[in-house]
ChimeraX commands (.cxc) that place a marker at each C-alpha (Angstrom):
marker #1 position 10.46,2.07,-14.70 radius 0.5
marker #1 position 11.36,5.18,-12.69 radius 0.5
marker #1 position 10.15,8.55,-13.42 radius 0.5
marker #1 position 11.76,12.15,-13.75 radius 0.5
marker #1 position 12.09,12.16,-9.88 radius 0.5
marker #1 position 13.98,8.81,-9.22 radius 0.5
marker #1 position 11.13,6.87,-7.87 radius 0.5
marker #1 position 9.05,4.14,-9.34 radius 0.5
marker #1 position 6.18,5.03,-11.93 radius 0.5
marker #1 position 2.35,5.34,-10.90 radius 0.5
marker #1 position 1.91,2.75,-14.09 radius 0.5
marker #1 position 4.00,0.19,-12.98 radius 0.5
marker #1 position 2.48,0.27,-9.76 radius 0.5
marker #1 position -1.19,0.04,-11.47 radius 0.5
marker #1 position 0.29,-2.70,-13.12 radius 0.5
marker #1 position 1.85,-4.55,-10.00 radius 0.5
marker #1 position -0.85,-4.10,-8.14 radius 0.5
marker #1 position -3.87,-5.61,-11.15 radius 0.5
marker #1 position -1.11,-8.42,-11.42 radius 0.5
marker #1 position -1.77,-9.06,-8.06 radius 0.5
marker #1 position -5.04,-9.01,-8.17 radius 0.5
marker #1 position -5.10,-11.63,-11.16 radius 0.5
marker #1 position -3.34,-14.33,-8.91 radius 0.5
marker #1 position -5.40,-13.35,-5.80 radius 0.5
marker #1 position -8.00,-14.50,-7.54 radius 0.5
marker #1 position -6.64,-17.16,-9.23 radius 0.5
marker #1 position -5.78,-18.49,-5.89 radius 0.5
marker #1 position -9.35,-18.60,-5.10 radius 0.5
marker #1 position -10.45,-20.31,-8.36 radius 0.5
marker #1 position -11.75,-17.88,-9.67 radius 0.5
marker #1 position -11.12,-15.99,-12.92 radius 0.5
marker #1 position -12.27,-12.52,-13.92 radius 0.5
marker #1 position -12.42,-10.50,-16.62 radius 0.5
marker #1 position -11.36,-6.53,-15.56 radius 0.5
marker #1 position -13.64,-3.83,-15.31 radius 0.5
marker #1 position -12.40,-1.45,-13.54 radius 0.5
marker #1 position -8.79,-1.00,-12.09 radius 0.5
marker #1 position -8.33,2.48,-9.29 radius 0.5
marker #1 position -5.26,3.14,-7.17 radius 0.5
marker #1 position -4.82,5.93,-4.83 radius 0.5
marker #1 position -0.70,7.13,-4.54 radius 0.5
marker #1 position 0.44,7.86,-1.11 radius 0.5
marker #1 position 3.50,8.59,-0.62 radius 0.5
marker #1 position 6.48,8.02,-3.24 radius 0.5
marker #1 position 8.01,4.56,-4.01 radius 0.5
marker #1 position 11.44,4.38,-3.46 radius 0.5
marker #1 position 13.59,2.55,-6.18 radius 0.5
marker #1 position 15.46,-0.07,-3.67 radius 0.5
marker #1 position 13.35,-3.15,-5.76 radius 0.5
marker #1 position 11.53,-4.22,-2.81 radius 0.5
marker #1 position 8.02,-3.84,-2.48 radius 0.5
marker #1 position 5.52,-5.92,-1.02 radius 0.5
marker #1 position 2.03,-6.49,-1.86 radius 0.5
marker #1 position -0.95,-8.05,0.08 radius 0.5
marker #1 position -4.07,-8.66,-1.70 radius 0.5
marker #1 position -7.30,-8.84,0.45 radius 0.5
marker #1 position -10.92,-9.45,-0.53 radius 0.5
marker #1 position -13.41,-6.61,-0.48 radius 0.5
marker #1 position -16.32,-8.29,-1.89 radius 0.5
marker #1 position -17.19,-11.13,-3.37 radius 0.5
marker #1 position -20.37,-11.69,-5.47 radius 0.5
marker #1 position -21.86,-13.63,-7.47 radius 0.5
marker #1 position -21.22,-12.14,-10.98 radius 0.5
marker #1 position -18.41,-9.27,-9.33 radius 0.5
marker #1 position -15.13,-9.65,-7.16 radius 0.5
marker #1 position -13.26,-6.43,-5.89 radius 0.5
marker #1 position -10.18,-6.81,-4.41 radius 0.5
marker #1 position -7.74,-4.52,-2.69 radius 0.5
marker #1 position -4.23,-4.41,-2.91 radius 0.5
marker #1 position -1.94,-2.54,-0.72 radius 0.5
marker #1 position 1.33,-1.58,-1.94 radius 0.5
marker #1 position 4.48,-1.05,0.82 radius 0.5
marker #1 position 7.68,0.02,0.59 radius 0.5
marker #1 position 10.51,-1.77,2.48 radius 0.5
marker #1 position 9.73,-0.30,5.38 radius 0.5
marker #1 position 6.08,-0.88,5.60 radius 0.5
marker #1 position 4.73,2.23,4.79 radius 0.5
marker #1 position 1.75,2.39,2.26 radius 0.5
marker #1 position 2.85,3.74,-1.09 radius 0.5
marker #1 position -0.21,2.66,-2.95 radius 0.5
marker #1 position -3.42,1.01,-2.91 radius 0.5
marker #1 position -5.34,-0.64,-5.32 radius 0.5
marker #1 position -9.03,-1.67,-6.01 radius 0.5
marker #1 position -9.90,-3.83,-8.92 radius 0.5
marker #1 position -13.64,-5.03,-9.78 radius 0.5
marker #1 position -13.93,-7.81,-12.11 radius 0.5
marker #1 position -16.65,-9.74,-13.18 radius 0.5
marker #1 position -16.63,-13.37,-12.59 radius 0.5
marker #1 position -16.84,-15.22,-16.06 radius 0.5
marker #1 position -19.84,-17.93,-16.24 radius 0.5
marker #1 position -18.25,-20.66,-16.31 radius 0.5
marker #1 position -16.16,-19.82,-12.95 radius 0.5
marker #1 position -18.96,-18.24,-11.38 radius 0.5
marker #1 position -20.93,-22.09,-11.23 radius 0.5
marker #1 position -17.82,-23.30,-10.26 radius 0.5
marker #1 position -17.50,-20.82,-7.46 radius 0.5
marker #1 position -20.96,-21.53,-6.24 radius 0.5
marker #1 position -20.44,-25.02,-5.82 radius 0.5
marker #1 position -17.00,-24.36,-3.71 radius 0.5
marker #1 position -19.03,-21.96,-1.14 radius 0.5
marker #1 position -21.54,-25.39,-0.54 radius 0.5
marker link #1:1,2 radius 0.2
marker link #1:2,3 radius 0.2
marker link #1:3,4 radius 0.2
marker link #1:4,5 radius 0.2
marker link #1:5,6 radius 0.2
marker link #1:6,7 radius 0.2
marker link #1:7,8 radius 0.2
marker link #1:8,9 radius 0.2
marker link #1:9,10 radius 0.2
marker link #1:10,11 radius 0.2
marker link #1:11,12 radius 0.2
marker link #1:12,13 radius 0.2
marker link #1:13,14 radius 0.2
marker link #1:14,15 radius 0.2
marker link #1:15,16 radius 0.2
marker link #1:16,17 radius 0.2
marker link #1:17,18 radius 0.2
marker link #1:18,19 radius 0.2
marker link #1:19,20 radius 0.2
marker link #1:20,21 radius 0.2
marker link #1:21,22 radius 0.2
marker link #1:22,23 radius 0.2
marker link #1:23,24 radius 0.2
marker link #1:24,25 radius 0.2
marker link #1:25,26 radius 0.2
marker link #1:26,27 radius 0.2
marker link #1:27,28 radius 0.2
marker link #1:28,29 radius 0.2
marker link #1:29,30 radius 0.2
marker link #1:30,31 radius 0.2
marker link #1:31,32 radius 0.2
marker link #1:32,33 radius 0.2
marker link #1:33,34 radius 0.2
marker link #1:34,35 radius 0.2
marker link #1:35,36 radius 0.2
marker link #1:36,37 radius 0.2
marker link #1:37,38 radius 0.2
marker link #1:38,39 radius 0.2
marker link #1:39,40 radius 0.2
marker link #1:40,41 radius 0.2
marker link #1:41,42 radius 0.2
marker link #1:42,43 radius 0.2
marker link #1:43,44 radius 0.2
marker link #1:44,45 radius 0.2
marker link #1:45,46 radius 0.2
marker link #1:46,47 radius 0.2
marker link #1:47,48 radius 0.2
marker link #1:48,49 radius 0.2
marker link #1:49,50 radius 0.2
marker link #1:50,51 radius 0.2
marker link #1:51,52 radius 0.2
marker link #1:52,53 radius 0.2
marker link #1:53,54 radius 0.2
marker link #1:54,55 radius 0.2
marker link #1:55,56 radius 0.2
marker link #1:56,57 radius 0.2
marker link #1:57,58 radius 0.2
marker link #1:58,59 radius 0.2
marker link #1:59,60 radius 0.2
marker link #1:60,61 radius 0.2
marker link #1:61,62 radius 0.2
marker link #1:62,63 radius 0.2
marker link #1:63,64 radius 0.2
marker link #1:64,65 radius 0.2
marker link #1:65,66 radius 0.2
marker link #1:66,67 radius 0.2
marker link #1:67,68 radius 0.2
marker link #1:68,69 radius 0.2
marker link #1:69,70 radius 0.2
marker link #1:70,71 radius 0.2
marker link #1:71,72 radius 0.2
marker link #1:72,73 radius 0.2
marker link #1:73,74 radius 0.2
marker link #1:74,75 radius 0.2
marker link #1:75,76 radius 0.2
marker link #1:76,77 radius 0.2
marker link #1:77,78 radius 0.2
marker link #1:78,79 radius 0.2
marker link #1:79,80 radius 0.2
marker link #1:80,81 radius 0.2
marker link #1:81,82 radius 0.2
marker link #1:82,83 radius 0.2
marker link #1:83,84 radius 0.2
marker link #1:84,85 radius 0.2
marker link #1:85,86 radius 0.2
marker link #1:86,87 radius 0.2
marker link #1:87,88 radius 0.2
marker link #1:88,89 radius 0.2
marker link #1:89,90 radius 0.2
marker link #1:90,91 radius 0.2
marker link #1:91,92 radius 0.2
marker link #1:92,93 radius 0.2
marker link #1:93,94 radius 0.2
marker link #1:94,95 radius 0.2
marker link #1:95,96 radius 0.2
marker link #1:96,97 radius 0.2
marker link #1:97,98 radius 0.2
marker link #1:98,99 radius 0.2
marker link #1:99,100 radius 0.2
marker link #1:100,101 radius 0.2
view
């Protein structure tokens, strides 16, 4: 999971961060089928195995979802962050509407 330079690869970061995204949203009751998945490196991720990620809402529709997901190294610096849009599947969307009154 570590590229030629000793530090963790941009994929598995892609993929911690959409993995977060899933169970943000799941969280929320909501599921979402992926559209779009963008993350912006910022600095290198060190190999120690700890990273943290928070997962924060950036908009919520009725048919899309985008959430961000910041990616920081032990020492809370920002490696990474993520933005995933997904659209919100029918039968979750009604369900969603109901939960918002």
């Amino acid at each position: 999971m570590l590229n030629d330079r000793g530090t963790v690869h941009g994929g598995v970061l892609l993929g911690l961060g959409h993995k977060a995204q899933e169970w943000y949203q799941q969280c929320h009751g909501v599921r979402c089928r992926p559209l779009r998945v963008t993350i912006d490196y910022l600095r290198p991720a060190p190999d120690d195995r700890h990273l943290v990620l928070r997962s924060s809402l950036e908009r919520r529709g009725r048919r899309l979802w985008i959430v961000r997901t910041v990616i920081l190294d032990r020492s809370g610096r920002t490696v990474a962050v993520a933005r995933g849009t997904g659209a919100v599947t029918a039968h979750e969307s009604i369900a969603s509407l109901e939960l918002r009154g």
